[in-house]
Structures are given as structure tokens and as C-alpha cells.
FINU-556321 format. One line per field, with one value per residue (C-alpha): x negated, z, y negated; residue number from 1; residue in three letters. Coordinates in steps of 0.5 Angstrom, whole numbers. Example, Ala and Ser with C-alpha at 12.3 -4.5 7.8 and 13.67 -1.06 7.14 Angstrom:
<recs>
x	-25|-27
z	16|14
y	9|2
num	1|2
residu	ALA|SER
</recs>
This chain:
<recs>
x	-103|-105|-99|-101|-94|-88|-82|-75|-70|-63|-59|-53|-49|-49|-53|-56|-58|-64|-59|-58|-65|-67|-62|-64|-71|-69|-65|-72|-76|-73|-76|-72|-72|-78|-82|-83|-82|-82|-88|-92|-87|-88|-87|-81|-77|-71|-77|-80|-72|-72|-78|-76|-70|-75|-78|-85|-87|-88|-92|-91|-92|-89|-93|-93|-97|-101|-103|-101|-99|-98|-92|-88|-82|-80|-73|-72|-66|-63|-58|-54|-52|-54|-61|-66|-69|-75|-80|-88|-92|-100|-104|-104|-109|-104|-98|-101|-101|-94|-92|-95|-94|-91|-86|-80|-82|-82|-83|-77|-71|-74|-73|-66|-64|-67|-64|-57|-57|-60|-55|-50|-52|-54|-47|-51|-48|-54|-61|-67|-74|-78|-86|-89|-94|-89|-88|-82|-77|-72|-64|-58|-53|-46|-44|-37|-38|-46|-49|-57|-63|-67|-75|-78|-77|-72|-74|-69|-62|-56|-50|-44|-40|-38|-35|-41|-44|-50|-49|-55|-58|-59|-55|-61|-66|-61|-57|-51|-50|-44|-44|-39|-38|-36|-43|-47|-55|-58|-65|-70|-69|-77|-80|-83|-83|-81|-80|-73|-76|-69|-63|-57|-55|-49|-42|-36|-36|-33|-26|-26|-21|-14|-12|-6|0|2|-3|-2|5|4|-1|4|9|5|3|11|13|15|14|7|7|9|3|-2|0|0|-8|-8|-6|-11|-17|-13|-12|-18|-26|-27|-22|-20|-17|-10|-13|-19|-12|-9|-14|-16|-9|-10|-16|-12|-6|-3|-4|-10|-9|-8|-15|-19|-16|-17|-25|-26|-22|-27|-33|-30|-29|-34|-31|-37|-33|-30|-36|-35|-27|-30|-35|-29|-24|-22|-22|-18|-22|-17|-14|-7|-7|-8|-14|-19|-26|-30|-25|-25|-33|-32|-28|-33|-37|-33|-33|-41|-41|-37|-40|-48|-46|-43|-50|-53|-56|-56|-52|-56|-57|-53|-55|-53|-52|-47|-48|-51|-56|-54|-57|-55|-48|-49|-51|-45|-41|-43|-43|-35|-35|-38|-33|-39|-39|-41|-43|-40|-34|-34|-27|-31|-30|-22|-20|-24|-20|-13|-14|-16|-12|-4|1|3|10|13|13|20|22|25|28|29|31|38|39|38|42|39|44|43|35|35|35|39|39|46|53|49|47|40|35|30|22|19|11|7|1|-3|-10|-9|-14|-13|-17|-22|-28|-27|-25|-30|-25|-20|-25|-24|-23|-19|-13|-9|-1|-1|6|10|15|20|21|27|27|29|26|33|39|44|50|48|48|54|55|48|49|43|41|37|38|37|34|34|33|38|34|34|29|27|21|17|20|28|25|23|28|33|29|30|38|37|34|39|45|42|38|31|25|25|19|16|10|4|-1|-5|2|6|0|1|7|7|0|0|-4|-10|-11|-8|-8|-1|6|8|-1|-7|-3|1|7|15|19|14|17|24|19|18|12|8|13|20|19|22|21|14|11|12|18|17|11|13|12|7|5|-2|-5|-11|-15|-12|-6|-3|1|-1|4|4|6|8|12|4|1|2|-4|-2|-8|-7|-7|-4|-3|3|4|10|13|13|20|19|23|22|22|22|19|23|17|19
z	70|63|58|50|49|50|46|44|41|40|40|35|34|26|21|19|13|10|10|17|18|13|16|24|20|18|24|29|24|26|31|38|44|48|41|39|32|29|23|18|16|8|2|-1|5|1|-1|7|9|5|8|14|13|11|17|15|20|18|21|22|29|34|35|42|44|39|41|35|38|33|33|29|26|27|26|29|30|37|34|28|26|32|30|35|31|35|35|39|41|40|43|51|53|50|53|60|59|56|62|67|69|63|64|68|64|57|56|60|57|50|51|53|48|42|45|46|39|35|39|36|29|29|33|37|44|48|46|52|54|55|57|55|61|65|64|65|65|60|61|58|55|51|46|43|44|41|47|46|51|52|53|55|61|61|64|62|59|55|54|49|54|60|56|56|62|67|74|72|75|83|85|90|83|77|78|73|71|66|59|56|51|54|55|60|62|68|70|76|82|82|75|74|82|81|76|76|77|78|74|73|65|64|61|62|60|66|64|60|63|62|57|58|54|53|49|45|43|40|36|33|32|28|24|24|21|14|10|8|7|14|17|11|14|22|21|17|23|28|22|24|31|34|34|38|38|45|47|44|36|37|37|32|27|28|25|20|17|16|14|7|4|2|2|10|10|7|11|18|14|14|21|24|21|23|30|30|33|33|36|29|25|26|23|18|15|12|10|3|-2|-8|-13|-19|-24|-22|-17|-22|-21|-26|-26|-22|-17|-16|-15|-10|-6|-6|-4|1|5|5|8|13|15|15|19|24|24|26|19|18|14|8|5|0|-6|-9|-16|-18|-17|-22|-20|-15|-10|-11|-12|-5|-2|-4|-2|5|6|4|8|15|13|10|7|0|-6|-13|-12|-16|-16|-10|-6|-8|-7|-1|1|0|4|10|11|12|9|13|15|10|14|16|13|16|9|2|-4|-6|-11|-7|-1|4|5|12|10|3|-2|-8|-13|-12|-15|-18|-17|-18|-12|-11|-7|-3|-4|1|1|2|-1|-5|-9|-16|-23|-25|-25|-31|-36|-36|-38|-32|-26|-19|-16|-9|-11|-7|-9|-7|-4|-3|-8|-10|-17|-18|-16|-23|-30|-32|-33|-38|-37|-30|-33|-37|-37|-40|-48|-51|-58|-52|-53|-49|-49|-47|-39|-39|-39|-43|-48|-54|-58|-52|-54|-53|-46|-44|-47|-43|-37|-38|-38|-32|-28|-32|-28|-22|-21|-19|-23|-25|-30|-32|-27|-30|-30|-23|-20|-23|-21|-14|-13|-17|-13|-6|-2|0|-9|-8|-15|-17|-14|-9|-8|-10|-13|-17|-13|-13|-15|-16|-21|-16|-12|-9|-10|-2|-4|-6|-13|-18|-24|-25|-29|-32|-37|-42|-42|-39|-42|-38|-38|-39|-45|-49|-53|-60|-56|-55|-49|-44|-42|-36|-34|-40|-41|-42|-37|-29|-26|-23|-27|-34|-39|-46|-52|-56|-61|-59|-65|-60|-56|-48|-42|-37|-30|-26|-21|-16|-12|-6
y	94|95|95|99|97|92|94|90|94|95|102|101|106|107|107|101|97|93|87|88|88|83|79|79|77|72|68|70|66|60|56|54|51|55|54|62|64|70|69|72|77|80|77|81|82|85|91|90|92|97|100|100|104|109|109|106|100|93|88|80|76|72|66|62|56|56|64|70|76|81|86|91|93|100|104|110|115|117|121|124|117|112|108|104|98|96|90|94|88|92|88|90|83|79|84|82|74|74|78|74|67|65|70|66|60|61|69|70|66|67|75|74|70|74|80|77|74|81|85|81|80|88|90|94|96|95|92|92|91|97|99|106|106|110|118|122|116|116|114|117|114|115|109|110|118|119|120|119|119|112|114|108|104|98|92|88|89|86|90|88|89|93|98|100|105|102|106|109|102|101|95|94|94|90|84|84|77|76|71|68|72|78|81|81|82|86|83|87|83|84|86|92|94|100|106|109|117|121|119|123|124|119|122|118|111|106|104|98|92|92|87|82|85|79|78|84|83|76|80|84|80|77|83|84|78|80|74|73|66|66|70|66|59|63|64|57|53|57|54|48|47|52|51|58|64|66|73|72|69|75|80|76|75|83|84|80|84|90|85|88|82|80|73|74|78|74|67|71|72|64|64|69|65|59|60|65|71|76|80|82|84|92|89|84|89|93|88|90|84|83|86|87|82|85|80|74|72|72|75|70|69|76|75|69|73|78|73|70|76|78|70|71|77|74|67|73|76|69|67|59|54|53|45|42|44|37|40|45|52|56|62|67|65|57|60|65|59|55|59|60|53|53|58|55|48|45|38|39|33|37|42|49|52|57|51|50|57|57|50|54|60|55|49|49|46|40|38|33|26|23|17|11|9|10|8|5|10|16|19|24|31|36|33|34|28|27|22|19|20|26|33|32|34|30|33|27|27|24|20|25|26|32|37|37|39|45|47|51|45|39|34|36|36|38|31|29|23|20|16|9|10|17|18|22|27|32|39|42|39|34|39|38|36|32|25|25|17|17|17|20|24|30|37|42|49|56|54|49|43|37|36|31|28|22|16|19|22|15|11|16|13|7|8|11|7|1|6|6|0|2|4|11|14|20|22|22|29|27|26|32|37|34|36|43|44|41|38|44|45|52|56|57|54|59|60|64|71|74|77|78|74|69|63|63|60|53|48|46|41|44|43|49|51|47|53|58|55|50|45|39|31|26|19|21|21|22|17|18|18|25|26|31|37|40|47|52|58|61|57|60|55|49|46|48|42|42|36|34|29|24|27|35|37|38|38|33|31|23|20|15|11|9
num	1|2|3|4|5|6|7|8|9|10|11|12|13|14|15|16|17|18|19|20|21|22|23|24|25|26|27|28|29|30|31|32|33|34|35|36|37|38|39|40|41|42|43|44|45|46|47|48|49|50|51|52|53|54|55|56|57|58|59|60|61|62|63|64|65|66|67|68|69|70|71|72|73|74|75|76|77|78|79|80|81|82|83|84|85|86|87|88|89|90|91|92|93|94|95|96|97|98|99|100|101|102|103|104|105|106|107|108|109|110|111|112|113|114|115|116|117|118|119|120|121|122|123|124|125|126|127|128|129|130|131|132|133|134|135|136|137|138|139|140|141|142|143|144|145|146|147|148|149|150|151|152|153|154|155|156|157|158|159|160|161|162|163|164|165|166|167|168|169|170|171|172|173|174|175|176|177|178|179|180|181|182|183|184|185|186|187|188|189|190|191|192|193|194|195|196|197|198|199|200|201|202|203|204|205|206|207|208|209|210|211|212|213|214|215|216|217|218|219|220|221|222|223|224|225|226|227|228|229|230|231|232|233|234|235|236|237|238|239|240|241|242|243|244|245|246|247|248|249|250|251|252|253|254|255|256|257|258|259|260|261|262|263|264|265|266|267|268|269|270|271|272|273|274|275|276|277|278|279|280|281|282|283|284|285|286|287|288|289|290|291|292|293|294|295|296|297|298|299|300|301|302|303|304|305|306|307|308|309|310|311|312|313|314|315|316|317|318|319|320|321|322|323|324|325|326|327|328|329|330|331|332|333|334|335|336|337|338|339|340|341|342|343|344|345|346|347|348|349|350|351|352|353|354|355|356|357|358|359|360|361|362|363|364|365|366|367|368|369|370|371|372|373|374|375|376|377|378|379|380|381|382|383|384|385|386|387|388|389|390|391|392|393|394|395|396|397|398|399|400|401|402|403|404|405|406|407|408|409|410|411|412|413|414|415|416|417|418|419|420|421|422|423|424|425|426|427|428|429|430|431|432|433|434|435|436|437|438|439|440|441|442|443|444|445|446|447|448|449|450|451|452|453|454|455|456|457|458|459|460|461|462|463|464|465|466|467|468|469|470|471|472|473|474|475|476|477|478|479|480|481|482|483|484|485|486|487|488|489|490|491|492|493|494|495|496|497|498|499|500|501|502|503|504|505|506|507|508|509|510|511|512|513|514|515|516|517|518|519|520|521|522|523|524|525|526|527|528|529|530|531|532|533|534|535|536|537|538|539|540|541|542|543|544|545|546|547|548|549|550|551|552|553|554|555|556|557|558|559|560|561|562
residu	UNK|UNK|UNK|UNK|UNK|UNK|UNK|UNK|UNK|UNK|UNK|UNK|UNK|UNK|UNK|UNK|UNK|UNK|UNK|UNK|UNK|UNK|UNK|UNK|UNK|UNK|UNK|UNK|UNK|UNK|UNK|UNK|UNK|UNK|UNK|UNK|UNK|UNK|UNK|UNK|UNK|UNK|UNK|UNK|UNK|UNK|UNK|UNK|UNK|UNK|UNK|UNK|UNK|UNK|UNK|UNK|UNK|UNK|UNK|UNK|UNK|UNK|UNK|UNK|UNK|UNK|UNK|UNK|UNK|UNK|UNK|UNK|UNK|UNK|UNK|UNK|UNK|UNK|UNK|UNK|UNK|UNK|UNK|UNK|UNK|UNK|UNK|UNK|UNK|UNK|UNK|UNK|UNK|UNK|UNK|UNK|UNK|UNK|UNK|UNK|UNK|UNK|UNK|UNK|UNK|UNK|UNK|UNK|UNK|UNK|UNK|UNK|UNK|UNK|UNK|UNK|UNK|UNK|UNK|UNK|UNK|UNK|UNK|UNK|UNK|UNK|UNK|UNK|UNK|UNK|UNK|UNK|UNK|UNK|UNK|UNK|UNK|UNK|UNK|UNK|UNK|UNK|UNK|UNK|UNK|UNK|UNK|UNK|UNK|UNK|UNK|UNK|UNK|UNK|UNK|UNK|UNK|UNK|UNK|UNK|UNK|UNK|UNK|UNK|UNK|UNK|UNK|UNK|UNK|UNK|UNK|UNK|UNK|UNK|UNK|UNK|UNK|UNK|UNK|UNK|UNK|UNK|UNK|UNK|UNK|UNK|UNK|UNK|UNK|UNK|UNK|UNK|UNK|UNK|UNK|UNK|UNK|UNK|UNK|UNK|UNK|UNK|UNK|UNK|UNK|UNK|UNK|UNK|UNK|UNK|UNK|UNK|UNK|UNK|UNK|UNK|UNK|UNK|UNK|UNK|UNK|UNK|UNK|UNK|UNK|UNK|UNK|UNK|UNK|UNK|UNK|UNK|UNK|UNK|UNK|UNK|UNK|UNK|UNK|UNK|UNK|UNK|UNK|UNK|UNK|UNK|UNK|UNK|UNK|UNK|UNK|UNK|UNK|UNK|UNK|UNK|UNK|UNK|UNK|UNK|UNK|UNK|UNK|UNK|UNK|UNK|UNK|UNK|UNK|UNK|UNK|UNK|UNK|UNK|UNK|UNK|UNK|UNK|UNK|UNK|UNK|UNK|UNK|UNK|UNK|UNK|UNK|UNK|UNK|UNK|UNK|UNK|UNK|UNK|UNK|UNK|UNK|UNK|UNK|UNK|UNK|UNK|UNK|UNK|UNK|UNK|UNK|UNK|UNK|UNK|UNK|UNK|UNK|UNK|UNK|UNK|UNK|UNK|UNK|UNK|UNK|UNK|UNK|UNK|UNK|UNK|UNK|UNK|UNK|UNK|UNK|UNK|UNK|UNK|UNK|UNK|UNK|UNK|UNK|UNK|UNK|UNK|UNK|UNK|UNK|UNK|UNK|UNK|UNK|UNK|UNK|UNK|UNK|UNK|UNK|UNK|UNK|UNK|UNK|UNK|UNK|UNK|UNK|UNK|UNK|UNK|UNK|UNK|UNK|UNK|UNK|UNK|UNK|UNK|UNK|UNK|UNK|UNK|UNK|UNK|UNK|UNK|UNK|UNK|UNK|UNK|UNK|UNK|UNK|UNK|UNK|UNK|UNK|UNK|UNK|UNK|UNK|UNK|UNK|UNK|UNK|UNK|UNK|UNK|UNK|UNK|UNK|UNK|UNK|UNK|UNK|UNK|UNK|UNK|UNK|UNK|UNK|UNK|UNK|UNK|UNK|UNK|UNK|UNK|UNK|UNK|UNK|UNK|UNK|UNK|UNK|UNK|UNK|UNK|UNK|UNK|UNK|UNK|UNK|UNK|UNK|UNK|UNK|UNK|UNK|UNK|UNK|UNK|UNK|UNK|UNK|UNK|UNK|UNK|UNK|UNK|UNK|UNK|UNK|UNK|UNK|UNK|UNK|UNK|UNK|UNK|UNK|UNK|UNK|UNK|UNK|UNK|UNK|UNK|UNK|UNK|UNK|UNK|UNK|UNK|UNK|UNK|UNK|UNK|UNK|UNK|UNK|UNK|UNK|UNK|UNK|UNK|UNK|UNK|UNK|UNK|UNK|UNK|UNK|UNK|UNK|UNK|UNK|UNK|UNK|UNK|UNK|UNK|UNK|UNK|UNK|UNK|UNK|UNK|UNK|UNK|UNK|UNK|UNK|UNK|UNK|UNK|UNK|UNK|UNK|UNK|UNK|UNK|UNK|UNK|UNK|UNK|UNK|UNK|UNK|UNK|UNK|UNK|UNK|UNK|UNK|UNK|UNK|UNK|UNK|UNK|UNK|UNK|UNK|UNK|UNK|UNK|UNK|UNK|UNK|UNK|UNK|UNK|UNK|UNK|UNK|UNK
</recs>
């Protein structure tokens, strides 16, 4: 038999843009294993895209054995919002060859896996194979309430799912074989044997399966834990721990799009990407990012969480993994580009702060390691550490690599360090009136904490570590930053945002107090041998670096290393 046309669609159940479109484009163009590729596709495919959402045709071909079968894109309406993208092979004699003995062999697979990875891509609810060549033939069916009328003879489906209706097929005529994700495809027990002349109009959808509640209830826990921080470092850890999403993450991590917080949603979107839970594209689409400076970020941090969400969503649609780029980002594309990577948990050689704000929303704080033993000069009290026979807390930092610097200052750049030994720093900037027996010309300031010019700072060190018999000293800037920031390069002490009560929050590692307050001596200097300060009373981010003469008054915290 003859065929005019063979035809593979995809009924989706909303309005579709060119993006979806250009983006299908796209991922079949790349060759695979059964060596057909989706070629001679326009030029400008952004414009081509947007033809196609009008209604024009475009062509292109899929190329097979060294053979060019011509086709054509086509978007048609079924109903008031449902769509029918649809690929028209033209050539009939060409039709014939792909539908004869290469069928099982090549032709065959290819459709089913263009047709599983398209659905997926364009959230459609079913997508098929048909032929024209057969009059009076149609299917109807109801997706989520739209109802519309297949007219063309499906030789082969797939199904998102089986909420999705299919007793208008004889049992005797498709074979149902289920998929791992959820779908499933019906193929004719023998091709094209014959037509399906009489169907009765499908109105009630079969009833989807039951899921287990417990599922359900640990997913509602979770939306109903009310520290946020809890929530964050929850999803986090799935990042973590978990390569694929199973049906308790898919359920938490829906709740975790619509959570109130939006450092919740935009680490559930790199969830969904990392685990790849395609299952949450329809969710991921209206995922609101942070789009305001309320929450303090700045202009560009807001452009990257825009970024972020168009990343996940085009990795969920199949888009591939671009190269390094083996620079830093500067155009649009480069930095699009860049950030899908970060998105994906891609290596990358140079590192924008896209890459550090993508880090603290998809690794969790580590839990602090148990010593075995400290110092002499330190005691530990129902697990905290004080310095003894005083009332100065202590915070352990553990050798841990930790992410610190900026993009936005090149003499301060993103780099990942690491402290030979675990050490320890005080909780508070030194308060006064806690060492009494040490006799010293500091004064204090408004917050209570002692203060003086370097050198009386570092002479105060050198008493102390006299008293207590250990080597006590200033921390230097990379050290301060560590413990003021954590290990995973978040942007302030508490995390990536403003919120309440945010400067009576501790650091990943308990420090207090480390901005928001006074600037604070260091070690570091410069080459002219200014100091650097850390911290400040208008300077919030972990990051942020000032200079002082020796001569300047600051406060000040020491390390004990262990």
C-alpha cells in the first residue's frame, strides 16, 4: 500500500510556545544510537519557531542510511487551547522503504523513542504515529477535561500516563507495554492489519492508581515544618543523597515549588534537574522566582535566578548539557550557557558568582565532625566549647574545603580553600569585661565589644595566649570568611536573603555577630600594609572587604587551632 503521508504528533493540552517547539528542534537533531537525525532545519530557528506557532509549515528532514526523507513541521489546534504539533513525512516511495523491512530494525525503535522523548519535552499527554490513507477513522479523546477528535489512524501510541484514557483500542489489536517512568506505549500486535472502523466516543478517563498515603504525608510534613532552614537544608540533602527521584521526592519536591520561601523553590528547581523529575515540568513552568531587591539580592542575582528556572525547565524538556565555556561568561548566551551547566552540576573551569549562588542552593550543611580531643585551654560544656575558666564560646571550623570570594571584586575572587587543621574562633567579637585578669588600654564600643588600634589588638593576643598556654591569634580574612560564610559559599551568615531577625542568626558554623556590626581586625593585609577588615555595620555580605590603617579602632575575634 501506498501511503501520501506518515505523521508523528504530539496532542498537548495547552497553548505552546515557540520555545517548546525550537527546543524539541533541537534535542532531535542530535544523532543517537539508531543513527536518524533530524537535519536541514532553518537557519534562524527563534524566527522558524515562531512561524510555526502561526501556522505556517516548516521543513527540514530526517536523514537515515545515508537516505534524506523530506518532512514537515505543522501546529494545528484540536480544541480552544489544546494543540497537535505534528512531523509529515512527504515522500510516499520513502514512506514505503521506512515502513517496510527496516521497520523492526531501525525505523521502529527510533519512532518510539522520538515519540517518548518529544512527549516528555512538550508535556503532551499523548503523542502517536498515524497515516491519512484511511477515510472515516478518527479517535476521541478527553485530556484533563478538553475533549478533541484524533482523525488520523494511530499506528503506534505512547501515553504520559495511565490517567490517560485508551478502551478504545482492542486488547486483540495493541499491546500495552508499561515504561519506567510512568508512561507506557500500545503497539499493533500486527501493523496496519486493520482499521478501527467503529469507536464509541470516550467521556470518563479511567481512574488513576491509588497512591500510598504515606507518601503523601511525609510530603505535608515537610510543607508543614515551620523553619524554613529546616525545609532548605531538607531538599538539599535529597540534592545530596539522591540521583533519581522516586514517588515520595516527586511529592515532596511539588511542595517544595509552591513553598513560601523562595530559596525553598529555586533549590527544589535544581532538584527537579538534578534528579530529573520530568514529571514536574507542567509545576516547574510556574515556579515564581525572587524578582525583587527586598530580598537582598541585587540586580544580577535576580537575572540568575531567572536564569536558573529557564535552566531547569529546558534540561526537563531534554536540551543537552552545553561545553565549557573555558572563560567567564559575558554574552547572554555564554552566560545562559553557563548557568545550565551550574544547573546540571557540571564541572566548570572559571567560576562567576552564578556558579556560588547556584552551589548554596544545592548542597547542605555538613554536620560538624567529633573531636576526639582539644586543646588544654579549651572545655567542652553539653557540646559546646568554651575557652576555659571563661565565658567565651568557642565555634569549631572543620577542615573542609570551603567556597569563598566574589566575582564582583577581582582582588577578591572566587576560589575554594582549605585550613590545614580544624581550628577554633570565638562565637561573639571579645566582650569586655570576659578577661579581667588581662590588663590592657582596649575600650569598648556601643555593642559591648573591645576594641583598639592592631597593635593593642595583637598585643592582647599575645597575653592571652601567655594565660592560657596555647597559641591564640587573629584569624586571617580567608579564615574569618569561612566561618562567617560556611562551606557551600552561601551569600550572607544566615543564607542567600534577607529575613527576620536575620543579624540574631548564627553562621553554618555558629558564629555571631559576624556582620552587620562593627568591621572586624584580620591578619591579612595588603602590600602598603593596610589591614583588612572584615564585616561591618554596612556591609551584610560574607564577602565584603574593607582597609584600615593600624592606627584605625576595631573589634576583634581569636582563633585557637587545634
Amino acid at each position: 500500500m501506498l501511503m501520501e503521508k506518515l505523521i508523528l504528533n504530539y496532542a498537548i493540552p495547552f497553548s505552546i510556545t515557540s520555545d517548546d517547539i525550537r527546543s524539541l528542534w533541537l534535542v532531535l537533531a542530535k544523532p543517537n544510537k539508531q543513527t536518524l537525525q533530524l537535519d536541514n532545519l532553518p537557519a534562524d530557528l527563534f524566527l522558524a519557531a515562531d512561524m510555526a506557532c502561526n501556522g505556517d509549515a516548516i521543513p527540514s528532514s530526517l536523514i537515515y542510511d545515508n537516505t534524506t526523507f523530506p518532512i514537515e513541521t505543522r501546529l494545528s489546534k484540536i480544541s480552544k487551547n489544546a494543540n497537535l504539533l505534528s512531523f509529515i513525512f512527504l515522500k510516499p516511495e520513502q514512506i514505503d522503504l521506512l515502513l517496510g523491512a527496516e521497520l523492526s530494525q531501525v525505523f521502529f525503535p527510533w519512532v518510539l523513542e522520538v515519540l517518548h522523548t518529544g512527549g516528555k519535552i512538550l508535556q503532551a499527554e499523548i503523542a502517536f504515529l498515524s497515516a491519512e490513507e484511511f477515510p472515516n477513522t478518527y479517535v476521541n479523546l478527553n485530556l484533563k477535561g478538553r475533549s478533541f477528535t484524533i482523525e488520523q489512524y494511530p499506528l503506534i501510541l505512547w501515553f504520559a500516563s495511565i490517567e490517560v484514557p485508551f478502551s478504545f483500542l482492542e486488547e486483540t489489536e495493541f499491546s500495552k507495554f508499561p515504561q519506567n517512568d510512568g508512561s507506557y506505549f500500545l503497539l499493533p500486535s500486527n501493523l496496519l492489519k486493520q482499521i478501527l472502523s467503529q469507536e464509541k466516543p470516550i467521556t470518563e478517563p479511567t481512574q488513576p492508581p491509588a497512591r500510598d498515603e504515606n507518601f503523601i504525608n511525609k510530603a505535608n510534613i515537610f510543607a508543614n515544618i515551620p523553619d524554613p532552614t529546616f525545609r532548605r537544608e531538607v531538599v538539599r540533602w535529597i540534592i545530596h543523597d539522591y540521583q533519581t527521584a522516586n514517588q515520595n521526592i516527586l511529592l515532596l519536591l511539588q511542595k517544595g515549588l509552591v513553598d513560601p520561601d523562595w530559596e525553598v523553590r529555586m533549590s527544589s528547581l535544581i532538584a527537579c534537574a538534578r534528579l530529573k523529575a520530568y514529571q514536574l515540568l507542567h509545576v516547574v513552568r510556574k515556579v515564581e522566582a525572587p524578582r525583587t531587591s527586598r530580598f537582598g539580592l541585587n540586580a544580577e542575582e535576580q537575572n540568575i535566578m531567572v536564569g536558573i528556572k529557564n535552566a531547569v525547565i529546558s534540561l526537563l524538556k531534554g536540551a543537552s548539557i552545553p561545553p565549557d565555556l573555558n572563560k567567564m561568561p559575558e554574552t547572554p548566551t555564554e552566560k545562559e550557557a553557563y548557568l545550565t551547566r551550574c544547573v546540571a552540576g557540571e564541572k566548570i573551569k572559571y567560576y562567576h558568582n552564578a556558579f556560588l549562588l547556584v552551589l548554596a542552593l544545592s548542597n547542605p550543611i555538613y554536620p560538624l565532625p567529633r573531636l576526639e580531643a582539644v586543646p588544654e585551654c579549651i572545655e567542652e560544656r553539653d557540646g559546646d566549647f568554651y575557652l576555659k575558666k571563661t565565658g567565651i564560646q568557642l565555634c569549631l571550623i572543620p577542615d573542609l574545603t570551603h567556597w569563598i570570594g566574589s566575582s564582583e571584586i577581582p582582588y577578591h575572587p572566587i576560589q575554594l580553600v582549605r585550613i590545614n587543621r580544624a581550628s577554633f574562633i570565638t562565637k561573639y567579637p571579645i566582650k569586655g569585661g570576659q578577661l579581667k585578669e588581662i590588663k590592657t588600654n582596649l575600650k569598648m564600643d556601643l555593642n559591648g565589644n573591645l576594641i583598639g588600634k592592631f597593635n593593642e589588638v595583637e598585643q592582647f593576643c599575645n597575653l592571652l595566649s601567655d594565660l592560657k598556654g596555647a597559641k591564640i591569634v587573629l584569624p586571617n580574612s580567608m579564615f574569618w570568611e569561612m566561618a562567617a560564610r560556611g562551606h557551600n559559599g552561601r551569600v550572607y551568615p544566615w543564607g542567600l536573603s534577607y529575613i527576620d531577625n536575620m543579624l540574631e542568626l548564627p553562621s553554618p558554623w555558629g558564629l555571631m555577630e559576624a556582620v552587620g556590626y562593627g568591621g572586624e581586625w584580620t591578619q591579612s593585609a595588603t602590600r602598603d600594609n593596610m589591614k583588612v577588615i572584615m564585616g561591618g555595620s554596612n556591609k551584610l555580605r560574607c564577602y565584603d572587604i574593607s582597609f584600615a590603617s593600624l592606627e584605625a579602632e576595631y573589634p576583634f575575634r581569636v582563633v585557637v587551632p587545634i
